[in-house]
C-alpha positions as CSV (number, residue, x, y, z in Angstrom):
1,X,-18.7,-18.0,7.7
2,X,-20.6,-16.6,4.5
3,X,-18.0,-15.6,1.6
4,X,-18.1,-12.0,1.5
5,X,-17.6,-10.6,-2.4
6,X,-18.1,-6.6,-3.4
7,X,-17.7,-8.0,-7.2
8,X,-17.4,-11.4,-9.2
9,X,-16.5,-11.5,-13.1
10,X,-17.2,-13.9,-14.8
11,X,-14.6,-14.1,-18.3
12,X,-15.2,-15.9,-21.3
13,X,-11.3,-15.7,-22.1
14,X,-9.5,-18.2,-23.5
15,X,-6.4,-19.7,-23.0
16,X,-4.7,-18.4,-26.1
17,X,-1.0,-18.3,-26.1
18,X,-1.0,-20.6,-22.7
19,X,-0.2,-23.7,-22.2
20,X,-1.7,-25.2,-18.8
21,X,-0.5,-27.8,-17.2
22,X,-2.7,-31.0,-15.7
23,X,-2.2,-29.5,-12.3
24,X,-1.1,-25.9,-12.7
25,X,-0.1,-24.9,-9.4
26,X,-2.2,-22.4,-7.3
27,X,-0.4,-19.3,-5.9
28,X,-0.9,-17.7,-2.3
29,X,1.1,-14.6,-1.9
30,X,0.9,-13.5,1.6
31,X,2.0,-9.9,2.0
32,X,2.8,-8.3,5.3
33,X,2.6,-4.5,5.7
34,X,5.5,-2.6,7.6
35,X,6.8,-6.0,9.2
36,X,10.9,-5.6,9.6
37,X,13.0,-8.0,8.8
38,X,13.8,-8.7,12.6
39,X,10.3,-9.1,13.4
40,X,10.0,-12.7,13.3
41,X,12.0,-15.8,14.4
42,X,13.3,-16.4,10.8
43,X,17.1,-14.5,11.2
44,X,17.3,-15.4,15.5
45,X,17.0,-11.3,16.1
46,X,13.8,-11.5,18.3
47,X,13.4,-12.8,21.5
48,X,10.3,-11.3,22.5
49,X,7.7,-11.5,18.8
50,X,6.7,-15.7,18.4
51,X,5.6,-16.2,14.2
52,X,5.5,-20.5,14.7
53,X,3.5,-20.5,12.0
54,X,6.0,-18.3,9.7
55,X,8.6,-20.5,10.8
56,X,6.8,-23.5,10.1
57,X,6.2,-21.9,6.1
58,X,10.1,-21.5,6.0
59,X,11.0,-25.5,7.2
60,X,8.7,-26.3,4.2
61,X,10.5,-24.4,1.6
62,X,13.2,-21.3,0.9
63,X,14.4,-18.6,3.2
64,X,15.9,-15.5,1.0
65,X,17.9,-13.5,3.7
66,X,18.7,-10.7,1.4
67,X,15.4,-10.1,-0.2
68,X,14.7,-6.1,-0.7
69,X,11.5,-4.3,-1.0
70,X,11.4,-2.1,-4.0
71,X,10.6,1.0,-1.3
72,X,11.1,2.0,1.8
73,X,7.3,2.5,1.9
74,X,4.2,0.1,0.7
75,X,2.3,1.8,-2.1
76,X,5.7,1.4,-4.5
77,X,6.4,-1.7,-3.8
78,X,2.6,-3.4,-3.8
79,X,3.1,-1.5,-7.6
80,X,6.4,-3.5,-7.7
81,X,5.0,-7.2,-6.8
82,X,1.7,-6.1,-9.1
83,X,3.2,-5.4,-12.2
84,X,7.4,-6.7,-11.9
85,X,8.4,-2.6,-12.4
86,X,10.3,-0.1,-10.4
87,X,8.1,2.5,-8.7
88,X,11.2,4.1,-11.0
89,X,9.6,3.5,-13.9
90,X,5.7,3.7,-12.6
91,X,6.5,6.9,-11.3
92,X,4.2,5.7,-7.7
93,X,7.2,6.4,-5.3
94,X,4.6,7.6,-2.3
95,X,2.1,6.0,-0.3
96,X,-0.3,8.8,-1.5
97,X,-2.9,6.5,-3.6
98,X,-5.8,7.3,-1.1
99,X,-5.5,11.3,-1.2
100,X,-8.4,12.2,-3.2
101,X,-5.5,14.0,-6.4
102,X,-5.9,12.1,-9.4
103,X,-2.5,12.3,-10.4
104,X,-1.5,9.6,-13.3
105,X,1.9,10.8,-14.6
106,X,5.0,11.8,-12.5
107,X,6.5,15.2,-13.1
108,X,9.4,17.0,-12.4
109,X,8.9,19.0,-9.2
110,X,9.0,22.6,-9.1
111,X,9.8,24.3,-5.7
112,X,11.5,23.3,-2.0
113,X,12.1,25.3,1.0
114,X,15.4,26.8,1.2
115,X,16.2,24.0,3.9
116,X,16.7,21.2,1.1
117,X,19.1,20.6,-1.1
118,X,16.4,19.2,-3.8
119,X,13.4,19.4,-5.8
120,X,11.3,16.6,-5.4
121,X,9.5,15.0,-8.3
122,X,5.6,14.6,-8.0
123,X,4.7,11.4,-7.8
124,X,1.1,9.6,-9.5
125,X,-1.5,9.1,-7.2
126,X,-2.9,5.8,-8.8
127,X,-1.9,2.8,-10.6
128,X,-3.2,2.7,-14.2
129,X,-4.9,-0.4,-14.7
130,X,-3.4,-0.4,-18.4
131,X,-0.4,-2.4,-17.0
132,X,-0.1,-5.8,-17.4
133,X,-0.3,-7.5,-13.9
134,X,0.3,-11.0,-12.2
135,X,-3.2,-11.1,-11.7
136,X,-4.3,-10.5,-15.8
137,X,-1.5,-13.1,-16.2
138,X,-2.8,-15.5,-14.0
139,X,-6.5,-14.9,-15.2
140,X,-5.8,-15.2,-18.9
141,X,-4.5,-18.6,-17.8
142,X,-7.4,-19.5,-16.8
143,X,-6.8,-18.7,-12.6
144,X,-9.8,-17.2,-10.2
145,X,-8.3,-14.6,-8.3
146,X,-9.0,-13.1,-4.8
147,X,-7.4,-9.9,-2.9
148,X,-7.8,-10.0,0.4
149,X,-6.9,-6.9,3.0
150,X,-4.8,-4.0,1.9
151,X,-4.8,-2.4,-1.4
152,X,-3.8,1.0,-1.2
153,X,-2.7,2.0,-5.1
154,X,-5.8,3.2,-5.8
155,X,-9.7,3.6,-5.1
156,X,-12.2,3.2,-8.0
157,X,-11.8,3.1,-10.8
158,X,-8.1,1.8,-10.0
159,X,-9.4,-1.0,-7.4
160,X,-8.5,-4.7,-7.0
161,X,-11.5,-5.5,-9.5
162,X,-10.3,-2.8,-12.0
163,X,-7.0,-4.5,-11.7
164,X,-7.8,-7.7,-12.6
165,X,-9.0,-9.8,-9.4
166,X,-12.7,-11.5,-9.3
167,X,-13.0,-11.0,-5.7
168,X,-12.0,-8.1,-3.3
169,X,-12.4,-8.2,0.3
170,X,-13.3,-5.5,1.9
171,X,-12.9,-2.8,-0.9
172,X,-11.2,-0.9,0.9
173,X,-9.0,2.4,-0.7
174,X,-7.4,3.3,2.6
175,X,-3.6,3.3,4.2
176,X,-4.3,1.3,7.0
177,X,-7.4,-0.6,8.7
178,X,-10.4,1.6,9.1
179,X,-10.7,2.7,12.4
180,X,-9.1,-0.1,14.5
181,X,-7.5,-3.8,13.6
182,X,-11.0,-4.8,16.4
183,X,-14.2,-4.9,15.4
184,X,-16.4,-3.0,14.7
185,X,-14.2,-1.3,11.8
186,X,-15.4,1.4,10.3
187,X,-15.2,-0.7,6.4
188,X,-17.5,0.8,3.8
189,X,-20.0,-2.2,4.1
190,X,-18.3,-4.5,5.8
191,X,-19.6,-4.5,9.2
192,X,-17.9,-7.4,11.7
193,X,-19.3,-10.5,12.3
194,X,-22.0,-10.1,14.9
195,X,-21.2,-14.1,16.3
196,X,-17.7,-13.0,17.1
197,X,-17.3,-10.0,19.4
198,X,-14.3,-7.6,19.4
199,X,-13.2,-10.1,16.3
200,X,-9.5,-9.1,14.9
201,X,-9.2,-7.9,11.0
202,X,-6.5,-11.0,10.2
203,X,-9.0,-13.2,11.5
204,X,-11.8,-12.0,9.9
205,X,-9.4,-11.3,6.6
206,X,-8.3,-15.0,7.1
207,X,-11.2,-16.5,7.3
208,X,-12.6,-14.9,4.4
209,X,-9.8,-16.2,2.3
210,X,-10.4,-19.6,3.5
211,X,-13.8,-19.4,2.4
212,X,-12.8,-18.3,-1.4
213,X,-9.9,-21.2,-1.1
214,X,-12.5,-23.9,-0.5
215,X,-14.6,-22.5,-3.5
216,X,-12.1,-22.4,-6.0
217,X,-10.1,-25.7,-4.5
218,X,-11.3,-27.4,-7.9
219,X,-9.5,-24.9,-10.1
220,X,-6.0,-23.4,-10.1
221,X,-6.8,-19.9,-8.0
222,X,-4.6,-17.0,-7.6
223,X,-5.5,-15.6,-3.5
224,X,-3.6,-12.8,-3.1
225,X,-3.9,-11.6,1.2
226,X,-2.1,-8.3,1.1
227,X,-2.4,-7.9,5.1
228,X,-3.3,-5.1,7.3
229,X,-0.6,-6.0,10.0
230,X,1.4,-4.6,11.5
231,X,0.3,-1.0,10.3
232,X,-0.7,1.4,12.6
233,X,-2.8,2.4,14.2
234,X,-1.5,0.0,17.1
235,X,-4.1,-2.3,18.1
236,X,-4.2,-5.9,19.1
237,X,-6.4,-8.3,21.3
238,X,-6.5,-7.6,24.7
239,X,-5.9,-11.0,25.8
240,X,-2.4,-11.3,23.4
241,X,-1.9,-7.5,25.1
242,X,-1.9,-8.9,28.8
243,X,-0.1,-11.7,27.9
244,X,2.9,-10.0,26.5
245,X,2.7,-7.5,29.1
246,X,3.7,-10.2,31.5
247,X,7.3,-10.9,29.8
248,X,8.6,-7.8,28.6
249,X,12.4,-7.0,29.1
250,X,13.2,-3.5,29.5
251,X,16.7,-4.2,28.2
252,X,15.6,-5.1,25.3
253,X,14.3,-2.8,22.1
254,X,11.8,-5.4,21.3
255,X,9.4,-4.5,24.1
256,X,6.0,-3.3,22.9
257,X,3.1,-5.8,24.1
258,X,0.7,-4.4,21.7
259,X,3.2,-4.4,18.5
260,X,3.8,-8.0,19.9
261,X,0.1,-9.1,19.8
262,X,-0.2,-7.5,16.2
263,X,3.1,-10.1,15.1
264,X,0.9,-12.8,16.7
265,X,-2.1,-12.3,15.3
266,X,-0.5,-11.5,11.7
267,X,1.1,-15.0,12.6
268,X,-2.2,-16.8,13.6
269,X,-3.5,-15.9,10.1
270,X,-0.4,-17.6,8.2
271,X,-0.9,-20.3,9.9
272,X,-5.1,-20.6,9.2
273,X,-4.0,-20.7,5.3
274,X,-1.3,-23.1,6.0
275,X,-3.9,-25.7,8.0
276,X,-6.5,-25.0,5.5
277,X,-4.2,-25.7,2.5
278,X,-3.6,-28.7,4.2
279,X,-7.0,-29.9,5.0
280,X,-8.1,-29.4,1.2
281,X,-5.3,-31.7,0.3
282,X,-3.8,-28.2,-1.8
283,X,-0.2,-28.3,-0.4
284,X,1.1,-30.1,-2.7
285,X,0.0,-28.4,-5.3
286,X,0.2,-25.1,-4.4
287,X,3.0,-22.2,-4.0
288,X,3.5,-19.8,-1.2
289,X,5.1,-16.4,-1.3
290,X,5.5,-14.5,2.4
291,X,7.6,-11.2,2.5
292,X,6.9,-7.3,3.6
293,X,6.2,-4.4,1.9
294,X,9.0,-2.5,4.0
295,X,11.0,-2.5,7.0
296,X,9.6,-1.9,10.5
297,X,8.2,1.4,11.9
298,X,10.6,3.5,13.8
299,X,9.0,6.8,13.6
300,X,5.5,6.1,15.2
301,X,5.1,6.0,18.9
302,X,3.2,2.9,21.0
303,X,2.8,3.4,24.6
304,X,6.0,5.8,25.0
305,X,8.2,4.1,22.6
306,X,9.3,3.2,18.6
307,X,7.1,0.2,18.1
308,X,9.7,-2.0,17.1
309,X,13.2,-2.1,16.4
310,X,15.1,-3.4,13.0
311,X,18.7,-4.2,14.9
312,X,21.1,-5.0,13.7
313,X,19.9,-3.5,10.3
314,X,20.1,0.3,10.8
315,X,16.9,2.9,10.0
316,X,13.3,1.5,9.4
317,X,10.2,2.6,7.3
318,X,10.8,5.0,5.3
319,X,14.7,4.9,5.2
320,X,17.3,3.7,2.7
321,X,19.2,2.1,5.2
322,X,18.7,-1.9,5.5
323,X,15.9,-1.4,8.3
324,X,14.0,0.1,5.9
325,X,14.2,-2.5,2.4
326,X,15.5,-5.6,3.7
327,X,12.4,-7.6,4.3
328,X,11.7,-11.3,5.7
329,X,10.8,-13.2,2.8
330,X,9.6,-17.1,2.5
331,X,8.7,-18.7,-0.6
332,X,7.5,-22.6,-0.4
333,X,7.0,-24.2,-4.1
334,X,6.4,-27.5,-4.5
335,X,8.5,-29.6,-6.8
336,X,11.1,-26.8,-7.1
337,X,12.2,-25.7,-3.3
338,X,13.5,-28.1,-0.7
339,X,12.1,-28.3,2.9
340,X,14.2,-26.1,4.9
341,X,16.5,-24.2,2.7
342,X,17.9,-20.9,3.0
343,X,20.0,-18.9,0.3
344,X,21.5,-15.3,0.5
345,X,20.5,-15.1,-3.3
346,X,20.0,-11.3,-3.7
347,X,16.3,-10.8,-4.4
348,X,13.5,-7.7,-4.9
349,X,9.8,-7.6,-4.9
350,X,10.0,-6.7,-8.9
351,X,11.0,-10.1,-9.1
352,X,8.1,-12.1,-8.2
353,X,6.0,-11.5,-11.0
354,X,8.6,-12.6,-13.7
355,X,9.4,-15.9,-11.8
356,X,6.1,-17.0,-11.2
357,X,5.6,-16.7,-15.5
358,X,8.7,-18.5,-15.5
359,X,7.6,-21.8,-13.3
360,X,4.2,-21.9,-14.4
361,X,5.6,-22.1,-18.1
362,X,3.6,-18.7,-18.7
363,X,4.7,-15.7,-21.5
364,X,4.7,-12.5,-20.8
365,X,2.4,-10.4,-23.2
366,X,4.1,-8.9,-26.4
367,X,6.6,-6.0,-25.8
368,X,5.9,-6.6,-22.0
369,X,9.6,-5.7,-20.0
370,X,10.1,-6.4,-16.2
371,X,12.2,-4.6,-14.1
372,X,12.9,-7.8,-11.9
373,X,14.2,-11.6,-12.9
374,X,13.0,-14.7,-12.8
375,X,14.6,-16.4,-9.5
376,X,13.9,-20.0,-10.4
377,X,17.1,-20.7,-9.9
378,X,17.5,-19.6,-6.7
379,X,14.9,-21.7,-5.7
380,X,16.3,-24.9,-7.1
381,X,19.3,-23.7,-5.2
382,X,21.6,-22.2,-8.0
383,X,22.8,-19.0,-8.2
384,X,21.1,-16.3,-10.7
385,X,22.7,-14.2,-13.0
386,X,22.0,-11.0,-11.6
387,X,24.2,-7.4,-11.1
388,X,22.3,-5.6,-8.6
389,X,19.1,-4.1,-6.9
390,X,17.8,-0.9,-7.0
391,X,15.5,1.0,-4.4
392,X,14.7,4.5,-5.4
393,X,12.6,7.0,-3.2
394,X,13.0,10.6,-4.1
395,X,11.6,12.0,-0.9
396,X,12.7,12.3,2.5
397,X,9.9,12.1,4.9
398,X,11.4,13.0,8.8
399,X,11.8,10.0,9.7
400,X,15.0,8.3,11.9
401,X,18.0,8.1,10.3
402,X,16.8,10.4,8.0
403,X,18.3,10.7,4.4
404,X,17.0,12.8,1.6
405,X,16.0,12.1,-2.1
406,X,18.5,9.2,-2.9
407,X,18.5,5.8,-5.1
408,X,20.4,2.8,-3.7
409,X,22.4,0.1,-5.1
410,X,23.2,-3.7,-4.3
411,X,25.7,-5.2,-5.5
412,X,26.8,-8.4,-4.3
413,X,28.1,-7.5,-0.4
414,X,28.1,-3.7,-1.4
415,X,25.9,-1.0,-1.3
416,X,26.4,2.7,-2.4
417,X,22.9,5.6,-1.5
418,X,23.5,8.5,-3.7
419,X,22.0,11.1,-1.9
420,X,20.4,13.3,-4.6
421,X,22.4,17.3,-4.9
422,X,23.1,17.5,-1.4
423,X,27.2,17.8,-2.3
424,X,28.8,20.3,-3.2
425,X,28.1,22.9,-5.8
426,X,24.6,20.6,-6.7
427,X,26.7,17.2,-6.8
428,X,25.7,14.7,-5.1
429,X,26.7,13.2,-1.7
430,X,27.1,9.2,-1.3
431,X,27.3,6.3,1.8
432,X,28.9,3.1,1.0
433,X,28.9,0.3,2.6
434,X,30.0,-3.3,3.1
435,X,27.4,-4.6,4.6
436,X,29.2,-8.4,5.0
437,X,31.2,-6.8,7.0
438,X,29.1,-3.8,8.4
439,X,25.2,-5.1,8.6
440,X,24.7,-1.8,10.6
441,X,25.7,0.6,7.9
442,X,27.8,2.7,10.4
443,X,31.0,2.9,8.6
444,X,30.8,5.2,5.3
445,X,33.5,3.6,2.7
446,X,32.9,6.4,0.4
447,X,35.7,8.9,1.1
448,X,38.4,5.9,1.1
449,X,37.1,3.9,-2.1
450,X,36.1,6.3,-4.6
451,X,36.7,3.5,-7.4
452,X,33.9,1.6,-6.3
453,X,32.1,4.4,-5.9
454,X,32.1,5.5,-9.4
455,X,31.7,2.0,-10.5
456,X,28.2,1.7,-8.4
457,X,27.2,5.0,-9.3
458,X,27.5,4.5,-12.6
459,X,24.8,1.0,-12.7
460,X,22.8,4.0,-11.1
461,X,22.7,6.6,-13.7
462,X,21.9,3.5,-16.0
463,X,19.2,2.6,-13.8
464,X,17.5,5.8,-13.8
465,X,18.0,6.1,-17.5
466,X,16.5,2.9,-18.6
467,X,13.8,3.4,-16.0
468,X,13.0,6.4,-17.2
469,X,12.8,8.1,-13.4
470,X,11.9,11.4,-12.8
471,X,14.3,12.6,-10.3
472,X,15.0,15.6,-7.9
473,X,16.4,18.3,-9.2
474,X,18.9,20.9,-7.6
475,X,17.0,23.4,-5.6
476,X,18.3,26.7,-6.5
477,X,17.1,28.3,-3.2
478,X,18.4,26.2,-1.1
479,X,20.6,28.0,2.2
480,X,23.4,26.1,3.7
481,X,22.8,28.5,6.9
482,X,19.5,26.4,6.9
483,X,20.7,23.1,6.4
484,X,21.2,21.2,9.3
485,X,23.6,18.4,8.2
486,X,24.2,16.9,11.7
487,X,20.4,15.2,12.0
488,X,21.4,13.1,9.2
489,X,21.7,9.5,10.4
490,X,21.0,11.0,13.8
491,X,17.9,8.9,15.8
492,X,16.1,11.0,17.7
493,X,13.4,10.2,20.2
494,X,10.2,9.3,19.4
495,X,7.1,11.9,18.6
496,X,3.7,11.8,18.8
497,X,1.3,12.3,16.3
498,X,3.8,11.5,13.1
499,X,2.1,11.3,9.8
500,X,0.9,7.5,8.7
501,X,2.3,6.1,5.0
């Protein structure tokens, strides 16, 4: 298939400052959108999805089974893996980047309905392109660089090309795929390939990248595949459709044929990289990233029900609970992992950017801060010096198990979600949790250890201060009388027609 490119640069940079290697490794960071961490064989919590292929990527290198998404949502945490920063400190805590506001500093909010207890802050609308990014890294070291799929932080002037990458494929602004995940898409000119009817996005998305893989296989290359699955809207291949169909189990919440198909095919596309990686003699030589963006989706509905289900992690999307930020995560790097390994090394997506300077022996740029580690050690199996994670989402989209504005904390087997002025008098309200001992989050510590409450809260309120944040702030027209404190935490049944982040 003919390489499709909206835009190649060619730089005259040099290498100043950088030391390359004989064989600097190449980098393929795989990203999945909205795929929960119980949505593929990795963690034995699905029955019904197959992912060979991502299972074959985690027998040839790490498994992290406590690796967090910076957000419950994508926008945030693509900012996050881009540029190793909170959306905290970026101030893009919304999957809003394709609303047509051009908004480029977060500001304190000003009003709420009398129902909530906050104000939410107003979030940016694009990622500047003044950040320093993986992808600038990479190029100033002398990398090419493709995106492939999903962007959403940001149409022109703020696109992939703005950002950095040589190639973008298929310039596309948008949430979601345009129109369908089955040809013909409705892609600003990008039309399907006319050989292959009713042709799937990954398929098409995949082969593209396998086209810019065997251009650049001469040259250390940066391929960055930011997928479009699992988002809705829910469509799959009919065939994959009818084949499910045949061996659902109505006892189990893992039962949507379609959702199923859209693992699969997301799957099938791992596994086209993998074979071609292999084929160009690149495996070696090359280092793989897989994770999500967030949790699965348990607030859109797919022929009657929640496409998916997180269990035993509680919430999904768009939640603070571990359904929505705990996320499967692979990484396979030659030289530095071992085939088949698996640690509970506590990890986040601002992390990925600082470790891959570290291993390829890069520096950051002058003054340049990260908001995640360097996890090299995890991957040579040690332990890293780390205290804790942070997710912070100051909004409170109704979603199941809904909790308003809140920031969360990680700390070893702990985790405290300060909920943001909903306690009393304008305090705030907290959950704690064990979650060695309670995966599901169902038993709220707070009340009966109010030391390690304090202790948590307080990495919090350092958090938010060295971040930066813009938070909520206490809504002085809030009514208790309008309140209604008992849908908190409560799943209720699926809706149609929910909004799409």
């Amino acid at each position: 298939m003919k390489f499709f490119a909206f835009l190649i640069i060619a730089t005259a940079g040099g290498l100043s400052g950088w030391a390359l290697a004989d064989e600097q490794p190449n980098v393929v960071f795989i990203l999945a959108d909205d795929l929960g961490w119980s949505d593929t064989t990795l963690h034995g919590t699905t029955q019904f999805y197959k992912t060979p292929n991502i299972q074959r990527l985690a027998k040839r290198g790490m498994m992290f089974t406590h690796a967090y998404s910076a957000s419950p949502l994508c926008s945030p945490t693509r900012s996050a893996i881009l540029t190793g920063l909170s959306p905290a400190r970026t101030g893009l805590t919304t999957p809003n980047c394709h609303l047509p506001q051009v908004v480029l500093e977060a500001t304190v909010g000003t009003n709420a309905p009398p129902h909530k207890h906050a104000i939410q802050p107003t979030p940016i609308t694009r990622l500047k392109t003044d950040y320093p990014t993986i992808v600038k890294s990479l190029k100033k070291a002398g990398y090419a660089s493709g995106h492939f799929g999903k962007w959403h932080l940001g149409p022109e002037p703020y696109s992939p090309i703005e950002h950095g990458f040589d190639v973008d494929v298929p310039h596309w602004p948008g949430p979601g795929p345009a129109g369908s995940y089955v040809a013909p898409w409705k892609f600003k000119d990008f039309d399907h390939d006319p050989d292959v009817p009713d042709q799937h996005i990954e398929d098409r998305m995949a082969s593209e990248a396998v086209s810019f893989l065997e251009a650049h296989k001469d040259e250390p290359f940066f391929l960055n595949y930011w997928m479009f699955s699992v988002h809705a809207p829910f469509d799959a291949k009919a065939s994959l459709i009818e084949e499910y169909s045949k061996t659902v189990n109505k006892d189990d919440p893992q039962r949507c044929p379609t959702y199923a198909a859209m693992v699969q095919s997301m799957d099938d596309a791992v596994g086209t990289l993998m074979d071609t990686l292999d084929r160009l003699d690149l495996t070696d030589n090359t280092i793989i990233i897989f994770t999500s963006d967030n949790g699965g989706n348990m607030y859109n509905e797919v022929e009657g029900e929640t496409p998916t289900s997180n269990a035993p992690l509680r919430g999904g999307k768009a939640s603070m609970f571990e359904g929505g930020t705990r996320v499967p995560c692979v990484i396979v790097w030659p030289g530095k992992t071992t085939a088949d390994a698996s640690t509970d090394a506590l990890i986040q997506s601002e992390d990925f950017y600082p470790t891959l300077l570290d291993g390829l022996g890069l520096t950051p740029e002058p003054d340049q801060r990260f908001d995640g580690i360097s996890i090299l050690p995890a991957l040579q199996g040690k332990e890293i010096a780390r205290e804790a994670v942070f997710q912070y989402f100051p909004h409170d989209p109704p979603v199941p198990d809904w909790i308003p504005p809140s920031v969360s904390v990680h700390q070893n087997d702990w985790k405290l979600i300060r909920v943001f002025h909903a306690g009393e008098d304008g305090g705030h309200r907290y959950h704690l949790f064990n979650l060695a001992n309670d995966i599901g989050e169902q038993q709220n510590l707070a009340s009966v250890n109010p030391t390690k409450v304090e202790q948590m809260d307080a990495l919090i309120t350092d958090f938010l201060a060295n971040t930066g944040a813009v938070t909520p702030v206490v809504n002085p027209n809030f009514d208790p009388a309008r309140y209604r404190h008992e849908l908190e935490g409560i799943r209720p049944a699926a809706k149609k027609n929910k909004p799409k982040k």
